[in-house]
N, C-alpha and C positions, 0 to 999 in steps of 0.2 A: 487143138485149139490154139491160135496164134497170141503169142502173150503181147501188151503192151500198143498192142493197138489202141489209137485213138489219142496217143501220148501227144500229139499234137494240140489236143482241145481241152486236154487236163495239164494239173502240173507234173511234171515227172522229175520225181526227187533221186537223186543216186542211183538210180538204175532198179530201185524197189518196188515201182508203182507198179499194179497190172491192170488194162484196161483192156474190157471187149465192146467196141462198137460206141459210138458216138451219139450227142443228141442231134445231131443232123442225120448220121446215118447209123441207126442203131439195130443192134440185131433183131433178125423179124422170125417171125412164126407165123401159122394159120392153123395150128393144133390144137385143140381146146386142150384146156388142163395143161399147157404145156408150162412147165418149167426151166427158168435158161439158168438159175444155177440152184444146186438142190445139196442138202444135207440131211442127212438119217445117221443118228447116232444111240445111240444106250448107254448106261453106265451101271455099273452092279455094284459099285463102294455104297457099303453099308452106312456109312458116316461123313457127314460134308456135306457140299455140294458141288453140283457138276455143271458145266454150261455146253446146249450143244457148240453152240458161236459165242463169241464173245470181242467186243471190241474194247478197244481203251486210249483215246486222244487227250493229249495234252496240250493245253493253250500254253505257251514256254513265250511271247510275243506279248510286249505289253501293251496296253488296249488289244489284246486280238480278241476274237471271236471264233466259236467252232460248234461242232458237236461230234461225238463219239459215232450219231447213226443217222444216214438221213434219208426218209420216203419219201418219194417223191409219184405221186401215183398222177394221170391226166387224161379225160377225153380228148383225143385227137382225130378233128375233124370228121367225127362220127359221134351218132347218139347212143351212147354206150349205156348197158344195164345198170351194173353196179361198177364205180369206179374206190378202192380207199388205199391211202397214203401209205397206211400200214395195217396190217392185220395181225393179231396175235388169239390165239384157244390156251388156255388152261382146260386139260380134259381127265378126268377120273371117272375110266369104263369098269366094265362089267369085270374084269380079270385085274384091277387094282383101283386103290382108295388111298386119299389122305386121309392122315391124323393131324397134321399140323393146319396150313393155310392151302390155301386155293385160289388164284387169282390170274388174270388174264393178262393183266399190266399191276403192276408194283413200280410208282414213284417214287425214289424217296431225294431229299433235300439234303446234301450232307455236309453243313457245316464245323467246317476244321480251322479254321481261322477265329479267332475270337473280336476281330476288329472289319466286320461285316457291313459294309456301307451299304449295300445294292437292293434291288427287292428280290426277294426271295419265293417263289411258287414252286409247292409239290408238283403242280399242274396249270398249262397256260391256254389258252384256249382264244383265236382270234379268227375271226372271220377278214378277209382279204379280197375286198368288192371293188372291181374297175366302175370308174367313173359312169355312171350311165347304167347298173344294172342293180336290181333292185332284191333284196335278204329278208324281204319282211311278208314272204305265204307263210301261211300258218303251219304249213309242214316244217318249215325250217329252225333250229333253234339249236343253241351250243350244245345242250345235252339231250339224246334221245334215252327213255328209259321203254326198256319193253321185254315181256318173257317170251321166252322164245322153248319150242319144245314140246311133247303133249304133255309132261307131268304137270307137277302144281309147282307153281312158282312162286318169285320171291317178292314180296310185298313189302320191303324196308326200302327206304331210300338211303336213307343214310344209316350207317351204323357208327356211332359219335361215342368212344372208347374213354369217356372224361366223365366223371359222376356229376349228375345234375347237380346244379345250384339249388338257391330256395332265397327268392327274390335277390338275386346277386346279378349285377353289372357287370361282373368279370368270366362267370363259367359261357361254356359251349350253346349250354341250356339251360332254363331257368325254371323251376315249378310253377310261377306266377307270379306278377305285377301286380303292386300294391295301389300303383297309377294306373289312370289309362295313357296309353301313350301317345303323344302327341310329333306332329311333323311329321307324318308317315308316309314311306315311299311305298309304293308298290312294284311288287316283281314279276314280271307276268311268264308265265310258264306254261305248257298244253297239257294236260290228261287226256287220254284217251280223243285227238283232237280239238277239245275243245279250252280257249283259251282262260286260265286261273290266276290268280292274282296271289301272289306271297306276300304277305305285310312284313314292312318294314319299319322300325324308328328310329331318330335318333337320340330318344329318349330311353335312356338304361331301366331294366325291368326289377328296381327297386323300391324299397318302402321309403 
């Protein structure tokens, strides 16, 4: 495979970049299932952890801007099945199991600075609609939630790791409002396609 191709349409830093194929002319296939770069790894350390890939970017450039990883997934010029930007499985088969966590994606926010101006999201989530096309069928919505599978599935939406309040303003969750509360927004959400309303206040759920 020719290294460094395409050095022309990216940046090419010191002679370390390696590029295959362009987004003008990028490498093609017509093989279902095909993979154009792949990795299969194991690890048998008892203690640690292990990554099969791992990247690490640093923004060294003040105001810059970056990320460590970027998916970029797109229908081109065809009505494609399923297109996503990125895809991740956490899987625990029939030949091994956790004892700790389990999880598909793990965000975390890691604040090392103690002089933090910016906003700060575990997770960001934005829809990106050219002028003229319209996000509001009812299929559509920031979060899909759905089991998938023939067992029985998981029926939690949230699992909120902070002990309830008890008519408090400040926790997660609250056991009850001593008001009713007033100024209330609604959330509207789908179950099962059909559209559901979350109430909202801006009145705190104290006595």
């Amino acid at each position: 495979m020719a290294t460094n191709v395409g050095r022309k349409s990216y940046p090419f830093v010191e002679g370390l970049a390696r590029f295959t194929g362009t987004t003008a002319t990028p490498v093609t296939s017509a093989t279902a299932g095909a993979e154009f770069q792949s990795y299969k790894t194991a690890c048998s350390a008892t203690s640690g952890s292990s990554y099969g890939v791992r990247f690490s970017h640093k923004i060294t450039g003040a105001a810059g801007s970056g990320a460590a990883i970027r998916g970029y997934g797109y229908a081109y010029g065809v009505a494609a099945a399923v297109v996503y930007g990125g895809e991740f499985t956490a899987e625990e088969n029939s030949t091994g199991s956790v004892t700790g966590e389990l999880a598909a994606i793990r965000a975390v926010c890691s604040l090392q600075n103690t002089t933090e101006s910016g906003t700060v999201q575990c997770l960001k989530l934005e829809y990106d609609v050219i002028t003229g096309a319209d996000a509001t069928a009812v299929t559509n919505s920031f979060i899909t939630v759905s089991n998938g599978g023939a067992g029985t599935g998981c029926n939690a939406l949230f699992n909120i790791q902070v002990a309830k309040g008890t008519n408090s303003a400040i926790t997660l969750s609250s056991s009850s409002a001593a008001t009713t509360p007033v100024n209330d927004t609604w959330i509207r959400c789908i179950i099962n396609g059909t559209p559901t309303w979350l109430a909202a206040s801006t009145t705190a759920p104290h006595a």
